[in-house]
C-alpha positions as a Markdown table, in Angstrom:
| # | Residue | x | y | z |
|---|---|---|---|---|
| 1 | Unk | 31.7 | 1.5 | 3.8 |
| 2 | Unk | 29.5 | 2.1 | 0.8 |
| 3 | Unk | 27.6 | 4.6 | 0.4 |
| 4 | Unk | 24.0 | 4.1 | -1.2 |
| 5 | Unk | 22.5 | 7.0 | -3.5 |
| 6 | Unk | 18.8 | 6.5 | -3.7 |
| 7 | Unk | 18.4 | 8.0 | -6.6 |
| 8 | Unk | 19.3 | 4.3 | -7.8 |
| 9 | Unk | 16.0 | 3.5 | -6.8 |
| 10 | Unk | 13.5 | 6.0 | -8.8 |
| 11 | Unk | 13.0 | 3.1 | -11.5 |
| 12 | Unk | 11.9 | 1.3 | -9.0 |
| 13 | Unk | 9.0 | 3.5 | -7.7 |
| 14 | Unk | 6.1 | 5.4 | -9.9 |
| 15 | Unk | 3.9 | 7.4 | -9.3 |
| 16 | Unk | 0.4 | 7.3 | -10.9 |
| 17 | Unk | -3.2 | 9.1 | -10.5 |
| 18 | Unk | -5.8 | 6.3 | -11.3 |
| 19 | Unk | -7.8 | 2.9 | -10.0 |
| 20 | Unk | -6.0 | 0.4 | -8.1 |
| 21 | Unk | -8.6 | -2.0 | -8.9 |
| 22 | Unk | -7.0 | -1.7 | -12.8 |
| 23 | Unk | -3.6 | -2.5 | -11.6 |
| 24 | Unk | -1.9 | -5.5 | -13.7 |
| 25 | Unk | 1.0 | -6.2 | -10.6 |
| 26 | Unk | 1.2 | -9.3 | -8.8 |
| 27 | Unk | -0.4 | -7.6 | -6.1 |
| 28 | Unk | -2.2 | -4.4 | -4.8 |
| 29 | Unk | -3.0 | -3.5 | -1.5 |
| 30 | Unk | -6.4 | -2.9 | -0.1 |
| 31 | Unk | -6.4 | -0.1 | 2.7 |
| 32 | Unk | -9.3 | -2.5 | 4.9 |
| 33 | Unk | -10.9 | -2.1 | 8.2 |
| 34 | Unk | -10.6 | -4.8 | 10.9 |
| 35 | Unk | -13.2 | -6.9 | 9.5 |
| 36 | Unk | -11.3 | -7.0 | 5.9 |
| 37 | Unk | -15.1 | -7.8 | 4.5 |
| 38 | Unk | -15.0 | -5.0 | 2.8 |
| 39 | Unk | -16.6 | -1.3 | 3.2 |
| 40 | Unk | -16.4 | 2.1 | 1.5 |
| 41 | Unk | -13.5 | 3.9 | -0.7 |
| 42 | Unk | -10.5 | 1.6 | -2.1 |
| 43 | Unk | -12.1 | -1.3 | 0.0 |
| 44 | Unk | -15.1 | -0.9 | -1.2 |
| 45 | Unk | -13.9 | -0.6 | -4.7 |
| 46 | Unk | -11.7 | -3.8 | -4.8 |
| 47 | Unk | -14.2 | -6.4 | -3.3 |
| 48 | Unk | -16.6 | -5.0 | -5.6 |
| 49 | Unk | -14.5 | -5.7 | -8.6 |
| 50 | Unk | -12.7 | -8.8 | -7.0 |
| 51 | Unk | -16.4 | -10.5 | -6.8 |
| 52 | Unk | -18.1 | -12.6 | -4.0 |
| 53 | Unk | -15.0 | -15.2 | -3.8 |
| 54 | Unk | -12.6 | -12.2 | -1.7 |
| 55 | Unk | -15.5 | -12.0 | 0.6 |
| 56 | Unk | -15.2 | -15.4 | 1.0 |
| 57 | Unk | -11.6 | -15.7 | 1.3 |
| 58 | Unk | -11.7 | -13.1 | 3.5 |
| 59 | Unk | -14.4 | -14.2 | 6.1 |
| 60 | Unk | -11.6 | -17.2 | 7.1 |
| 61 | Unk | -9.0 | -14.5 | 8.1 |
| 62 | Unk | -10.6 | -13.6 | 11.3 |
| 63 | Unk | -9.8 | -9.8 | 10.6 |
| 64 | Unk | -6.9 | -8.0 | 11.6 |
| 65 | Unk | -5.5 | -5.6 | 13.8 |
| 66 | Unk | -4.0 | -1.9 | 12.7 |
| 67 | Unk | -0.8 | -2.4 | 10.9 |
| 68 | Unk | -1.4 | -5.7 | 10.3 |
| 69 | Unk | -1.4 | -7.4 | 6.8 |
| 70 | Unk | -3.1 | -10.7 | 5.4 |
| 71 | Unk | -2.9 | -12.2 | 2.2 |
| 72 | Unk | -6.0 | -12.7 | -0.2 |
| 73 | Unk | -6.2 | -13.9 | -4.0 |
| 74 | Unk | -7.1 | -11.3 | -6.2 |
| 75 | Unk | -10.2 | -13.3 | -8.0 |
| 76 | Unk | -11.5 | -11.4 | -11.0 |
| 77 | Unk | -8.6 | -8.4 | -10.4 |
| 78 | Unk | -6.1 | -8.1 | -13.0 |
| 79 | Unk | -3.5 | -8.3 | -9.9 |
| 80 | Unk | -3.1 | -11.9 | -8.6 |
| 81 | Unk | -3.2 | -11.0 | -4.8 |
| 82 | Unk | -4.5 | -8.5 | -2.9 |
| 83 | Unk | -2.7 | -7.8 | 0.2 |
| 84 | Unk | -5.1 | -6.3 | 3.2 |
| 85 | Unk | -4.1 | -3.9 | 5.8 |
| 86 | Unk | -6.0 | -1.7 | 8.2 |
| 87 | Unk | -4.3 | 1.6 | 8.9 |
| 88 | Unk | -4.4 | 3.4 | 11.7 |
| 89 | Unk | -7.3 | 6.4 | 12.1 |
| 90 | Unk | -5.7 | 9.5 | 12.7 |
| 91 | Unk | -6.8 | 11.3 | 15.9 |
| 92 | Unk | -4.5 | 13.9 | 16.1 |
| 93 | Unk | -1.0 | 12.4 | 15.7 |
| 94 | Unk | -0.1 | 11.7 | 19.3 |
| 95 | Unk | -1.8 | 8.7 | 19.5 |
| 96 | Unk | 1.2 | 5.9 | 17.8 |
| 97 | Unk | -0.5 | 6.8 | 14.1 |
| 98 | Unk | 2.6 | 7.2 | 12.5 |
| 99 | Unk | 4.3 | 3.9 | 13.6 |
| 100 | Unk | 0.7 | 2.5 | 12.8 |
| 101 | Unk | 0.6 | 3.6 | 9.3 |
| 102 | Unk | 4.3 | 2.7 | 9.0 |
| 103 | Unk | 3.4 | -0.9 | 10.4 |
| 104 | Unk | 0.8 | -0.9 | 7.4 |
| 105 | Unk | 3.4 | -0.6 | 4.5 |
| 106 | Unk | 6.3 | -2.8 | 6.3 |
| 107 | Unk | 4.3 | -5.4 | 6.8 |
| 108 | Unk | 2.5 | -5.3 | 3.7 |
| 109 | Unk | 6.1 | -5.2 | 1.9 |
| 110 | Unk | 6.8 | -7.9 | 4.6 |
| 111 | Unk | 3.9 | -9.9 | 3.3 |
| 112 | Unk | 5.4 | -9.2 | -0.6 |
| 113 | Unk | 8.3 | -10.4 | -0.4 |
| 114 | Unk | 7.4 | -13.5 | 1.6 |
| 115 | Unk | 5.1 | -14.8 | -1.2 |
| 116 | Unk | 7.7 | -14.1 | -4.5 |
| 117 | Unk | 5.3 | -10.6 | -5.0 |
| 118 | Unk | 7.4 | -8.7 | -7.3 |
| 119 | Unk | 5.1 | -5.5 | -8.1 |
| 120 | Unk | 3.2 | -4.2 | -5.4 |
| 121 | Unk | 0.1 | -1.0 | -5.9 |
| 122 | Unk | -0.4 | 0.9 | -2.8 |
| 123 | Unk | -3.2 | 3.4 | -2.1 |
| 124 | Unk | -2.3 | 6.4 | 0.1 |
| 125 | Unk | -3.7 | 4.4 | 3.2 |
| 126 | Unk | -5.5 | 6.1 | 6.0 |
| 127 | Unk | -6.0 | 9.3 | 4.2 |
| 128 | Unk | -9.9 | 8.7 | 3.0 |
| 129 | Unk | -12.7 | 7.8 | 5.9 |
| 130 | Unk | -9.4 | 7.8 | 8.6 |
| 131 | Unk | -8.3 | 11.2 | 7.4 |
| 132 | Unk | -4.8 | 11.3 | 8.2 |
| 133 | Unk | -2.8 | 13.7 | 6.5 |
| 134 | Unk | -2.0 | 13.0 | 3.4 |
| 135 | Unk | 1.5 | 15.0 | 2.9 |
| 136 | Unk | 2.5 | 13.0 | 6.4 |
| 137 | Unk | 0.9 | 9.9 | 5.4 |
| 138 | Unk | 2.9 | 10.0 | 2.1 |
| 139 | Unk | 6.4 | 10.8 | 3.9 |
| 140 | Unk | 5.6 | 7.7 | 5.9 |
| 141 | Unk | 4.8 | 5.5 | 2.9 |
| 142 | Unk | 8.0 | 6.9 | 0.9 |
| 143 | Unk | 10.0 | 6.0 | 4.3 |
| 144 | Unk | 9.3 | 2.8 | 4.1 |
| 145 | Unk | 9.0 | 1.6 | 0.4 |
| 146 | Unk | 12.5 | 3.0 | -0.2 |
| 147 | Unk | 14.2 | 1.2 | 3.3 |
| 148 | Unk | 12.6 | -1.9 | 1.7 |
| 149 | Unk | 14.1 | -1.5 | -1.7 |
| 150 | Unk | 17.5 | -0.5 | -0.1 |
| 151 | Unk | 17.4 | -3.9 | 1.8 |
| 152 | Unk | 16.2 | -5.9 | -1.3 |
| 153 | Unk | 17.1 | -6.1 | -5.0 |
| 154 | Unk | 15.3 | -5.8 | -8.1 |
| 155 | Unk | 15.2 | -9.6 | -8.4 |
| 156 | Unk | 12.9 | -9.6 | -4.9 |
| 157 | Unk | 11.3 | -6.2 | -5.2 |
| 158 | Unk | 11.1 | -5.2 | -8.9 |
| 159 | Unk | 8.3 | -2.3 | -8.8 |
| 160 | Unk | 6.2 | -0.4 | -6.4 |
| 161 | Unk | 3.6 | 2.0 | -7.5 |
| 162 | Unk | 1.4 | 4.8 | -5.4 |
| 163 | Unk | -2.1 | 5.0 | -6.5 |
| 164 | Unk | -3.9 | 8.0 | -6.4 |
| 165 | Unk | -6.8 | 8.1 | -6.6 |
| 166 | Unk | -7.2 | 12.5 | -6.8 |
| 167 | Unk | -5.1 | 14.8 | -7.5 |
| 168 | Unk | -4.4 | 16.4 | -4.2 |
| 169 | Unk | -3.1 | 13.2 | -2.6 |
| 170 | Unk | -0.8 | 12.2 | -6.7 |
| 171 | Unk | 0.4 | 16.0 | -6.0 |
| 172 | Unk | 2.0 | 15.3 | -2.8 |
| 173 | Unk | 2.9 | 11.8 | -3.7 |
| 174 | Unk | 4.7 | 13.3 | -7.0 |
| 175 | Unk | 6.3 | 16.1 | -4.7 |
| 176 | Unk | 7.8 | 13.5 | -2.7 |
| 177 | Unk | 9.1 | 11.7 | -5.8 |
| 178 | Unk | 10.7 | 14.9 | -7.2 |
| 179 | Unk | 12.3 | 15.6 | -3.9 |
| 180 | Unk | 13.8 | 11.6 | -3.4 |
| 181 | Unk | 14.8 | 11.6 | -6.8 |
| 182 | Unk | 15.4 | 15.0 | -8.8 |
């Protein structure tokens, strides 16, 4: 049986503090609500700089459910795609948020890899308006960016990036990274 080292994988994953909407990847993903018309923080931020067309595009989706993922163009966005999901908003962690906010990245991967995306921006979903925690929200988003990259090569799954946006959420989002990879 082999044995995988995950360490393999640290080029794969990077950890940055700055503005999804200045990504240059094939796609970045938008933490949304159900309507995916937009609203405040990240989603906010991308339909504004997206322009009027991702409101468009996004007004024939119907919404989505938590966990769920739908596919947008990225319109004036240096990143080609956008890639919505509404995450879960933490009540007090006995209410399925975990297996929510996982549903958010492995579909969102899911979603990746279906349409040739290659390198992929998340933001620490959930942990703005939603308030979940961001040192569990991070574990959970870590879990599930590196079982995708275990199950897929480079040539599916090149990059992945975490966005911070401050520097308490890219401190526990680094810590993580140390921890994985050190």
């Amino acid at each position: 049986m082999e044995t995988i080292d995950i360490r393999e994988q640290a080029e794969r994953i990077e950890v940055i503090k700055g503005d999804i909407t200045e990504m240059n990847v094939d796609a970045i993903v938008n933490a949304a609500n159900k309507s995916l018309l937009g609203g405040g923080g990240v989603d906010g931020a991308i339909h504004r700089v997206a322009g009027p067309e991702l409101l468009e595009e996004t007004k024939t989706l119907g919404g989505a459910e938590t966990g769920e993922a739908k596919l947008t163009k990225g319109y004036n966005l240096p990143a080609a795609y956008v890639i919505h999901t509404v995450g879960p908003v933490y009540q007090d962690g006995q209410h399925n948020e975990e297996e929510l906010l996982r549903q958010c990245y492995d579909h969102s991967l899911e979603t990746a890899l279906a349409n040739n995306i290659k390198t992929i921006a998340f933001p620490s979903i959930s942990t703005g308006a939603y308030r979940y925690p961001v040192e569990e929200a991070a574990k959970i988003a870590f879990d599930s960016v590196l079982d995708a990259l275990l199950q897929h090569d480079a040539s599916e799954l090149e990059k992945v990036y975490f966005v911070a946006f401050d520097d308490e959420t890219y401190h526990y989002y680094q810590k993580l990274y140390d921890l994985y990879f050190a």
